[in-house]
C-alpha positions in Angstrom: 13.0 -23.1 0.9 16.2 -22.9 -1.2 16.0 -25.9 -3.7 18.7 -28.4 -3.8 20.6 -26.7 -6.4 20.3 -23.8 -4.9 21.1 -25.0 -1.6 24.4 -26.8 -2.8 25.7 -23.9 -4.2 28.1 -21.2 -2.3 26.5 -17.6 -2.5 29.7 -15.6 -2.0 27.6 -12.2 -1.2 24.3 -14.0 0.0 21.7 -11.1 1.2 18.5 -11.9 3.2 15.7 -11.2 0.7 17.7 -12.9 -2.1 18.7 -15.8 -1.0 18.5 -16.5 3.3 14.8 -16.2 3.9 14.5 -19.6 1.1 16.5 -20.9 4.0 13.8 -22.0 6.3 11.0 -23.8 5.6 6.9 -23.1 6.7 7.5 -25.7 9.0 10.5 -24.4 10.3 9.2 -21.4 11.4 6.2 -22.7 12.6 7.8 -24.9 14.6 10.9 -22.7 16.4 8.3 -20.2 16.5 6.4 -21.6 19.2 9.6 -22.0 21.1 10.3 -17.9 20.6 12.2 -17.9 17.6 11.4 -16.3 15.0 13.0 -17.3 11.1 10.3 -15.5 9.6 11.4 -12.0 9.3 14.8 -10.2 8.8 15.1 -8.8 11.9 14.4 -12.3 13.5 16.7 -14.4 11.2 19.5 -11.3 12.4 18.8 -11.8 16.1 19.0 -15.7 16.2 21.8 -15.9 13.3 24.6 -17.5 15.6 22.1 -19.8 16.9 20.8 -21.0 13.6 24.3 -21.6 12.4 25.6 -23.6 15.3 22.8 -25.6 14.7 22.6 -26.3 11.3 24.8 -28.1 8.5 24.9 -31.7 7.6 26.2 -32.8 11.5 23.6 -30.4 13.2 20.4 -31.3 14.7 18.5 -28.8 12.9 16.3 -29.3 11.3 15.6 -32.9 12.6 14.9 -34.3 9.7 17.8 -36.3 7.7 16.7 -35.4 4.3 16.5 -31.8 5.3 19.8 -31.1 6.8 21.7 -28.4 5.0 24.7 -28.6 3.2 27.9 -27.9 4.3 27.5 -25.2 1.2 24.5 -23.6 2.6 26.0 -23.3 6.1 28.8 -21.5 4.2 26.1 -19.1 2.4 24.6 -18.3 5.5 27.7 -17.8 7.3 28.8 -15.5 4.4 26.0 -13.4 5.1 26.7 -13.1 8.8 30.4 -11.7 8.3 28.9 -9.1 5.3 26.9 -7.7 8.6 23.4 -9.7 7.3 22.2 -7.4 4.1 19.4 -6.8 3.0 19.7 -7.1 -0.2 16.5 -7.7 -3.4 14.7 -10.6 -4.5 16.4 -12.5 -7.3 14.5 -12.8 -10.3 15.4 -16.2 -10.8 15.3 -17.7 -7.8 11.4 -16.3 -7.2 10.4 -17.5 -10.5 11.4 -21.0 -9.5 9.7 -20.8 -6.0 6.4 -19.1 -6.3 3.3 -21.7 -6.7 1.2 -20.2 -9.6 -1.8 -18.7 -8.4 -5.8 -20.0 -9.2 -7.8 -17.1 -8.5 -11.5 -18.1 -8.0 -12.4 -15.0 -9.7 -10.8 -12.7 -12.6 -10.9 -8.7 -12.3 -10.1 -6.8 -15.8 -9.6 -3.9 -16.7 -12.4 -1.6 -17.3 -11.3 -0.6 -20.6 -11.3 -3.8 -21.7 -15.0 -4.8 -20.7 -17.2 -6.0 -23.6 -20.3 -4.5 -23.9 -22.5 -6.8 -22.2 -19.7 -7.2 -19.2 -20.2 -3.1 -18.9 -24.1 -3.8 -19.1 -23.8 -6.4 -16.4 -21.5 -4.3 -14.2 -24.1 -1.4 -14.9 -27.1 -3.3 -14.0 -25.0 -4.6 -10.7 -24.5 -0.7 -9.5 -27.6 0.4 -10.1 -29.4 -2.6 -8.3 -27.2 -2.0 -4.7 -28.0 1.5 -5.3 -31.8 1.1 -5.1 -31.8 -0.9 -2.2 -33.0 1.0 0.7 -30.1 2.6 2.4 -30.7 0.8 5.6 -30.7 -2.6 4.4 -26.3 -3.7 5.4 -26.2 -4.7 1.6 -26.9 -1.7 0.3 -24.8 0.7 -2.0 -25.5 3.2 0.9 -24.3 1.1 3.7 -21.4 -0.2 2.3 -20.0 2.3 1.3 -20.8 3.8 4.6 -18.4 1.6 6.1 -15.3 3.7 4.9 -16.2 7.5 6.2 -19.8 8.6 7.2 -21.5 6.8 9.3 -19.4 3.7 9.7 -16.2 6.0 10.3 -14.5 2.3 10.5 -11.4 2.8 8.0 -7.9 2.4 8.2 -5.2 4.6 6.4 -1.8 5.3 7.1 -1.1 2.1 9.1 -0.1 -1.4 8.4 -4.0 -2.2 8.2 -4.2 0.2 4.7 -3.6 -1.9 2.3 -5.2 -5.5 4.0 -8.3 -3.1 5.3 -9.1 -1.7 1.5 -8.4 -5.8 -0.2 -11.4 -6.8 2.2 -13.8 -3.8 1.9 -13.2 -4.3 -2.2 -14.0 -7.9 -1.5 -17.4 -7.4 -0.1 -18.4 -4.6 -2.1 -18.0 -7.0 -5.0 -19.8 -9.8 -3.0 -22.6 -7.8 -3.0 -22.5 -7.0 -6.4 -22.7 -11.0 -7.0 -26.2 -10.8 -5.0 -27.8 -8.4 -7.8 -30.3 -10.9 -9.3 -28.4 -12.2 -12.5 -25.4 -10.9 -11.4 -23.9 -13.6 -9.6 -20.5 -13.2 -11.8 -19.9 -9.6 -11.9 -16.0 -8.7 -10.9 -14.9 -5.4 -10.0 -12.7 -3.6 -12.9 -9.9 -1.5 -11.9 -9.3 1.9 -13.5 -5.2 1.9 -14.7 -4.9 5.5 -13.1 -2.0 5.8 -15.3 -4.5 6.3 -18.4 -7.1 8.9 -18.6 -10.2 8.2 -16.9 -12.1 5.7 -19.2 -15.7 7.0 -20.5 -17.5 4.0 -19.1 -17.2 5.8 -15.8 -18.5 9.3 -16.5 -22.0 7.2 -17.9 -24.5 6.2 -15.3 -24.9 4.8 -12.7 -21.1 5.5 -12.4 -21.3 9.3 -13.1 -22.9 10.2 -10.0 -24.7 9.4 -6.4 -27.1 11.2 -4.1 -27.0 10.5 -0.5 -30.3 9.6 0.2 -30.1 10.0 3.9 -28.2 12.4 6.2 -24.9 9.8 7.3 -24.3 12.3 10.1 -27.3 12.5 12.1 -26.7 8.1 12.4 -23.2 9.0 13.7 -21.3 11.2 16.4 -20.3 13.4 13.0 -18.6 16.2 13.9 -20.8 18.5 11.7 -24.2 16.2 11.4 -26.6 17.6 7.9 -23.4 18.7 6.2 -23.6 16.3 3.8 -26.9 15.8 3.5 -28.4 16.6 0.9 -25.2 15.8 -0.8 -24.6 14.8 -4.3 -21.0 13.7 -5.4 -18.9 16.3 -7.2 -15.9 14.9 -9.2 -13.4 17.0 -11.8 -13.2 16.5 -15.2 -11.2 13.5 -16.5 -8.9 16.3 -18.4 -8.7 17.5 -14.4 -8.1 14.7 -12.9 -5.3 13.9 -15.1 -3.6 17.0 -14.6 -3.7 16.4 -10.6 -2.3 12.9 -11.0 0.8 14.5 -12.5 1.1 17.6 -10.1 0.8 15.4 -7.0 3.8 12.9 -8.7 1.3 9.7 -8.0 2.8 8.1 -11.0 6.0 8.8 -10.0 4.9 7.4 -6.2 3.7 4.1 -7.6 6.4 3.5 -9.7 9.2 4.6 -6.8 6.6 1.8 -4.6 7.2 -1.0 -7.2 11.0 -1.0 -6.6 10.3 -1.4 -2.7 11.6 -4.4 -0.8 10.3 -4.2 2.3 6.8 -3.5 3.4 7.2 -0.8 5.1 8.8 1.1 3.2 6.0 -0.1 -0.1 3.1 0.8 2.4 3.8 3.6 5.0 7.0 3.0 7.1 10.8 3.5 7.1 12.0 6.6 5.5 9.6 6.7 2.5 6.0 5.7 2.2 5.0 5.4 -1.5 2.1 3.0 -1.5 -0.4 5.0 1.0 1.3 8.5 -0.4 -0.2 7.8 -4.2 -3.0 6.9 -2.7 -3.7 10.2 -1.1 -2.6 12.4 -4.0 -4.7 9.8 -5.9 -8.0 10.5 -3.9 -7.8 14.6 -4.1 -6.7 14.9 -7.4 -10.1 12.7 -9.0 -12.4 16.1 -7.0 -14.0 17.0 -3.5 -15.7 14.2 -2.8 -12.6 11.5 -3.5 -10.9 14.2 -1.1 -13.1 14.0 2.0 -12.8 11.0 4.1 -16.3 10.8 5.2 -17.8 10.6 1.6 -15.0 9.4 -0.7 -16.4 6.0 -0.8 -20.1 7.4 -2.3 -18.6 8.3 -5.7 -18.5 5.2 -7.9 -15.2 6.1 -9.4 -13.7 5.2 -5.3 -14.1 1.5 -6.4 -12.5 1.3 -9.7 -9.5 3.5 -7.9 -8.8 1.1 -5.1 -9.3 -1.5 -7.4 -6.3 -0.2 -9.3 -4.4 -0.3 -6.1 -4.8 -3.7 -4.8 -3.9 -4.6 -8.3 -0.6 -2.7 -7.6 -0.1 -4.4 -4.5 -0.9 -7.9 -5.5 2.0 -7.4 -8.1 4.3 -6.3 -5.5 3.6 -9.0 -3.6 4.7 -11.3 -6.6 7.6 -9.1 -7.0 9.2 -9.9 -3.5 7.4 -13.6 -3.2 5.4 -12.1 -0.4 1.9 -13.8 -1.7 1.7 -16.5 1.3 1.7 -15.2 4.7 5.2 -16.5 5.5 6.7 -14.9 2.3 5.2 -11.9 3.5 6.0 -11.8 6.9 9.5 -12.1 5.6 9.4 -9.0 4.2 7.9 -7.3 7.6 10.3 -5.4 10.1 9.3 -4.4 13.4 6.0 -5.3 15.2 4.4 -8.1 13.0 1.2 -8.3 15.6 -0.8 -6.7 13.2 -0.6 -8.9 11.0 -0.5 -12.3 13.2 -1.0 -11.8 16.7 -3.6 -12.6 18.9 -7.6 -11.2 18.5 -8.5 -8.5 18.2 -5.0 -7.5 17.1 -4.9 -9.0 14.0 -8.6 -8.4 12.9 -10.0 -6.0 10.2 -13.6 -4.6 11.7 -16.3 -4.2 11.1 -15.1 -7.7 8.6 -14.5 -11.1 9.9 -11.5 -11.5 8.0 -8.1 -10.9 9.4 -5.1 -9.3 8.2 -3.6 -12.4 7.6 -6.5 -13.5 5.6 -6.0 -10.7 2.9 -2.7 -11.5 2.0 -3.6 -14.7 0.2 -7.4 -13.4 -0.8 -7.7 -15.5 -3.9 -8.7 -12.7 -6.4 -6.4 -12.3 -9.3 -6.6 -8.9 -12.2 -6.4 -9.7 -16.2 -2.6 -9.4 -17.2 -1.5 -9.5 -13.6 -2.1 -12.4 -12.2 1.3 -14.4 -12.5 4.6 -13.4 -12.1 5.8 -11.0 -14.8 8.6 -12.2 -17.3 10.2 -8.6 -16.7 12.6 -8.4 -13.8 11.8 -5.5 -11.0 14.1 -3.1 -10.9 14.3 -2.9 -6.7 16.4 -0.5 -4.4 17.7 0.2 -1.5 18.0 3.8 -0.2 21.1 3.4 2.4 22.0 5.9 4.9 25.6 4.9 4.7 27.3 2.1 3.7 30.2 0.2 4.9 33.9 1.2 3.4 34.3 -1.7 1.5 31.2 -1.1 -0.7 31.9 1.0 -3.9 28.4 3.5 -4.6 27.8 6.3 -6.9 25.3 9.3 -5.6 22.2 9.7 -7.9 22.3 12.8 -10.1 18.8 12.3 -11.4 17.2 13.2 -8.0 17.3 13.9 -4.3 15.0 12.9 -1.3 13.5 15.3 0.2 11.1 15.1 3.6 8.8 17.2 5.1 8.6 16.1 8.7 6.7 16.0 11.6 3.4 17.9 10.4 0.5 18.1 13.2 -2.0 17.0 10.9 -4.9 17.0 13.7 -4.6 20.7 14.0 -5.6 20.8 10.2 -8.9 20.9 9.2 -9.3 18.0 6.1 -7.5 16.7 3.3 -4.0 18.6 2.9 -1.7 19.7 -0.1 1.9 20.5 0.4 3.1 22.4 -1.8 7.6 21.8 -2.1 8.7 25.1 -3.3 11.7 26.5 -4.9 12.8 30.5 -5.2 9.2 31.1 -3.9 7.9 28.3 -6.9 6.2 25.5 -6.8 7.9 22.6 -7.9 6.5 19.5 -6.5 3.3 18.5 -4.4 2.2 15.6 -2.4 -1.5 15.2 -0.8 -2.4 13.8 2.5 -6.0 12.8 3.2 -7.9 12.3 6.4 -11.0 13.4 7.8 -12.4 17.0 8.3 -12.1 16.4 12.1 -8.8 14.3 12.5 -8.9 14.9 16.3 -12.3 12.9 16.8 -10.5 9.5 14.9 -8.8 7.5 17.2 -6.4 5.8 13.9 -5.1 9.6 12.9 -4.6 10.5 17.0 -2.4 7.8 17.1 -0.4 9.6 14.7 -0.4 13.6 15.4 2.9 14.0 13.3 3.3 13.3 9.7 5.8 13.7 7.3 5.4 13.6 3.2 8.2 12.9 1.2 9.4 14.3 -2.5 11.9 12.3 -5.3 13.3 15.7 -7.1 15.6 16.2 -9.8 18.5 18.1 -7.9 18.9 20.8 -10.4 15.1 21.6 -9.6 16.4 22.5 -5.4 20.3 22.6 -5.6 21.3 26.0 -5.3 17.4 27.5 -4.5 15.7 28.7 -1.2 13.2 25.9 -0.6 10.2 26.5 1.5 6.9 25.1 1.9 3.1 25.9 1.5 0.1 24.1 2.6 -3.6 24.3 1.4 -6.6 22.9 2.6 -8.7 22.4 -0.1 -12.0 21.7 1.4 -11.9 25.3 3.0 -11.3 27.5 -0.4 -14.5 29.6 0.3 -12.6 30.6 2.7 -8.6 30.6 1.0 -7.4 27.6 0.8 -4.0 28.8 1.8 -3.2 27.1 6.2 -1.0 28.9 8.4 2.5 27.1 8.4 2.7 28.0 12.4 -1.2 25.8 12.5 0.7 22.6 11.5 3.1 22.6 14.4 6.6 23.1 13.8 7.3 21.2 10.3 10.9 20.6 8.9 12.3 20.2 5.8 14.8 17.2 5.6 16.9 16.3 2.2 19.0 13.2 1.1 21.1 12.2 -1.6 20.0 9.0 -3.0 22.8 6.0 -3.5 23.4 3.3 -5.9 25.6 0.5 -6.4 28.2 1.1 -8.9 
């Protein structure tokens, strides 16, 4: 909630994520929640904005208590924000460093380039001892990281779940790290994918894994023994860093960091830049990242999604999103994922629910409080009112590739954006070899991918598109555009406040 200074002052242009959501208190929404309002979320604050203000202000009877009436000044702010049409706006830098409770994590991940030698011995030592555990025992390297493709098949991607699912499945693959015999306080590192990939993780037992048992003939695998015998194949780290750039993931992650809302940070709204660096992320590190049902055997899968919980931890700082109401206030649409009743909210095959993740107390080395250096957040507008003076963006355009039947494609997808029959951008989209057999991807036949350009790149050129399919290059690569349904191509100027 708005602090008394705050609250006594009159925020001529107030917007919701800067100022109106410090309106309410936990309580406050706990409490009119249970009588079917909700003053958790934008969209609920919007719908019951008349009745909050008739009730409110130092005469109302909301809330009850004396010392927590509001001001006649905060009535004013919120009713300023009801005649603006209720914006949206960003978080303030300074109101979010004077609200956040600093976090405690129980437990510190670094990164892995900073490990001393004994901390890379111990976190040696800690691989190597899951991975001799027979494959059947549950705490197992094997059946672990089982859980993500082949034969547990029980992931999430591309839904709300992603990024909750993934903090979870990190959280017990380090738990069972912590039962290796003497390495009971062993963290996970994250790789920075925005630096090379560090040596550390080209040495054993990081460099490779055998399957030591056929996951598909314990499953209903679409093609039970083909990956078994199976031994991980990655690219070189000169490779792999040449695929980050192609695909734009650094350009993806830093587009997500500006993100107010969650859905458009994880995989909603117009653009989806969270989930999207994630899928360039897994094929451009080699052919086992790329394929669903094995990604989670190569080593390097744990350091990666390490890296990207880091990523979203800090956004959650970013918007003061790391308590469950903070969070839900940055949630539009259906919030039953994240708080409804079981099973709606839960993360199988984990006991933990989605809820639970959001305030998982793990922290990472250099990110673990609220950065000194203010976010520099957007909004991408399809039009704004009269009164408000913009400037069109000549540094780059938006452009979408829509409504792609991705169960009709065979694997793990590149789309190539190109220009006078060049290519001049591509994004990846990863899913298993058999997206018609998982119930998550049927619930999603069409699927769009989504480009930031420089307009002087596309302005002026025929644009068209390619798709490959790496997984089938014995074969060419190279997927029929009329296989992937009827695809469009979509573009956008981008906006900014003058």
């Amino acid at each position: 909630m708005l602090t008394p200074e705050q609250g006594d002052q009159v925020v001529v242009e107030p917007t919701y994520m800067g100022d109106i959501r410090y309106c309410f208190r936990d309580r406050d929404i706990d409490h009119m929640g249970q009588k079917g309002f909700d003053l958790g979320s934008y969209e609920g604050v919007k719908r019951n904005a008349l009745a909050v203000y008739a009730h409110t202000g130092p005469e109302g009877d909301m809330p009850p208590e004396k010392e927590a009436k509001w001001s006649s000044n905060r009535k004013q702010t919120f009713l300023n924000w009801i005649l603006r049409s209720y914006p949206v706006g960003t978080p303030k830098e300074q109101a979010r460093l004077q609200l956040v409770a600093p976090r405690t994590p129980s437990r510190l991940r670094k990164n892995v380039r900073n490990l001393t030698a004994g901390e890379a011995a111990l976190l040696k030592r800690a691989f190597q001892g899951l991975m001799d555990r027979d494959p059947l025992d549950s705490n197992s390297y094997y059946a672990i990281a089982g859980l993500h493709g082949l034969p547990g098949s029980w992931c999430s991607h591309h839904i709300n779940q992603y990024n909750p699912w993934h903090r979870i499945f990190l959280r017990t693959f380090e738990d069972a790290l912590r039962s290796v015999p003497g390495c009971e306080g062993v963290t996970l590192p994250y790789w920075d994918i925005e630096t090379p990939l560090p040596p550390l993780l080209s040495e054993d037992p990081f460099a490779t894994y055998t399957l030591p048992i056929d996951p598909g003939l314990q499953s209903q695998a679409p093609q039970p023994g083909k990956y078994y015998p199976y031994t991980i194949e990655r690219n070189d780290p000169a490779t792999i860093e040449a695929n980050v750039k192609a695909f734009g993931m650094l350009d993806d992650i830093e587009t997500s960091r500006s993100q107010t809302m969650w859905g458009a940070y994880n995989q909603g709204g117009y653009q989806k830049f969270s989930i999207q660096a994630h899928d360039s992320g897994h094929l451009s590190i080699g052919p086992t990242m790329a394929a669903q049902e094995v990604a989670a055997f190569d080593p390097v899968f744990w350091f990666f999604h390490c890296n990207l919980d880091r990523l979203w931890l800090e956004w959650q700082q970013s918007v003061d999103a790391t308590t469950l109401q903070g969070f839900k206030s940055t949630v539009t649409g259906d919030m039953t994922w994240l708080d409804g009743p079981a099973p709606l909210d839960s993360l199988p095959p984990f006991m933990s629910t989605n809820a639970q993740s959001i305030e998982l107390d793990v922290g990472y080395e250099g990110d673990a409080s609220v950065s000194d250096t203010p976010v520099a957040f957007e909004n991408t507008f399809g039009s704004l009112s009269a009164d408000r003076k913009f400037k069109i963006r000549k540094d780059a355009v938006s452009i979408r590739v829509k409504n792609i039947a991705r169960l009709n494609i065979p694997g793990s997808f590149i789309v190539n954006l190109l220009a006078d029959g060049k290519v001049v951008a591509r994004r990846a989209f990863f899913q298993p070899d058999a997206p018609k057999k998982c119930a998550t991807c049927a619930k999603q036949e069409l699927v769009n991918l989504d480009f930031r350009i420089e307009q002087k790149k596309v302005v002026g050129r025929e644009i068209s598109i390619s798709i490959e399919v790496p997984s089938q290059a014995e074969i060419g690569a190279a997927f029929p555009l009329g296989g992937a349904g009827s695809p469009t191509i979509n573009a956008r100027l981008l906006l900014q406040d003058q």
